[in-house]
Every structure is written in structure tokens, then in C-alpha cells.
C-alpha positions in Angstrom: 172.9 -4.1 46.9 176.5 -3.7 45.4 177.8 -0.7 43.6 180.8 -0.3 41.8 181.7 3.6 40.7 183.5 2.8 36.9 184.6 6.8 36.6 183.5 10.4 35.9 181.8 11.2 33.6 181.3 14.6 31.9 177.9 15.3 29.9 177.9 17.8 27.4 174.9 18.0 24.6 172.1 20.5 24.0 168.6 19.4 24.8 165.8 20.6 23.3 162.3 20.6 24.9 159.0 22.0 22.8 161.0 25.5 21.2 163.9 25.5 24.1 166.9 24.5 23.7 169.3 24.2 26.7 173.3 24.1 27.0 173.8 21.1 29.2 176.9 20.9 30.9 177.4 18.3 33.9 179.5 16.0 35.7 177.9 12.4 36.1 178.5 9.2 37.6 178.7 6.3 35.9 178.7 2.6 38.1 176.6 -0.3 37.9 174.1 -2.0 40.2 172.7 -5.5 39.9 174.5 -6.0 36.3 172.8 -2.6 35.1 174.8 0.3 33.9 173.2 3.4 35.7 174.1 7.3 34.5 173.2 9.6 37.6 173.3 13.4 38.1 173.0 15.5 41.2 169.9 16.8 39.8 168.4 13.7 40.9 167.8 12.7 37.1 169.0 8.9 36.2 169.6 6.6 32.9 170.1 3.1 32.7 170.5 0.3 30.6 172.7 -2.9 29.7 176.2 -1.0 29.2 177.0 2.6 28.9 175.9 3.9 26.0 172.5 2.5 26.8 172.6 4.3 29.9 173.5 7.6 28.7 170.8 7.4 26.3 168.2 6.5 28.8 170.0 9.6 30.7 169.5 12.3 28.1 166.2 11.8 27.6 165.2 12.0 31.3 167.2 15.1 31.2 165.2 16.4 28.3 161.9 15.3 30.5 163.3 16.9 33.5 163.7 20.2 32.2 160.1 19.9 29.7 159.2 19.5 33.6 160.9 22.5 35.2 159.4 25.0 31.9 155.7 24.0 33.1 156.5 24.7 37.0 157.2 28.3 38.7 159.3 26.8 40.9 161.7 25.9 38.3 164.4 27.3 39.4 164.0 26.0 42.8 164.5 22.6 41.6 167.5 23.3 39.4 169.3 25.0 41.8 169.2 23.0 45.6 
């Protein structure tokens, strides 16, 4: 498995899940593995797809379904914060 880190990157939108709406603000890493281009976050949360702004679209919407996740849990905040 190769993996080449491309840069930093710096995610900055407002998700919305059901009637929340959430402030995002996080630092990313962009690189690509087996000719995909992959978005991850420390949260554990991925997007992919065939170049960037594929992958950040696939990314925010994972987001979005990892916090409609964490607003049907209690232990939200234990997954947010590690």
C-alpha cells in the first residue's frame, strides 16, 4: 500500500443535520492511495473519490452523517472528544 501525503488541508463549512446546524472547523489530510484521492480527519471520518474535490465532497457528507450519528447517541461527546 503506498501513500503519498499532497498537504494540509483546512475544512471550514457548516453542516446541517435534521434542525442542527454545526460550525465545522478542522484540519485534514489530504493524500492518495491506490490512484484514489482520500480526505481524512482525526475524528476517524473519511472522503474519497477520483481527485480532490471529489474527495472533499464524499468527506462532508460523512461528516454530516457522523454528527446525525453523535445527536442520536448519549455518548456523543465521548466520541467527539477522544
Amino acid at each position: 500500500m503506498f501513500r503519498k501525503i499532497i498537504f494540509p488541508l483546512i475544512f471550514n463549512d457548516q453542516i446541517q443535520v435534521c434542525y442542527l446546524h454545526f460550525d465545522v472547523f478542522l484540519d485534514l489530510i489530504n493524500f492518495i492511495e491506490n490512484d484514489t484521492q482520500i480526505v481524512y480527519c482525526p475524528l476517524e471520518v473519511y472522503g474519497y473519490g477520483n481527485d480532490e474535490k471529489e474527495a472533499q465532497k464524499s468527506f462532508k457528507i460523512a461528516l454530516a452523517e457522523f454528527f446525525k450519528y453523535c445527536t442520536n447517541t448519549t455518548d456523543a461527546l465521548k466520541l467527539i472528544i477522544k
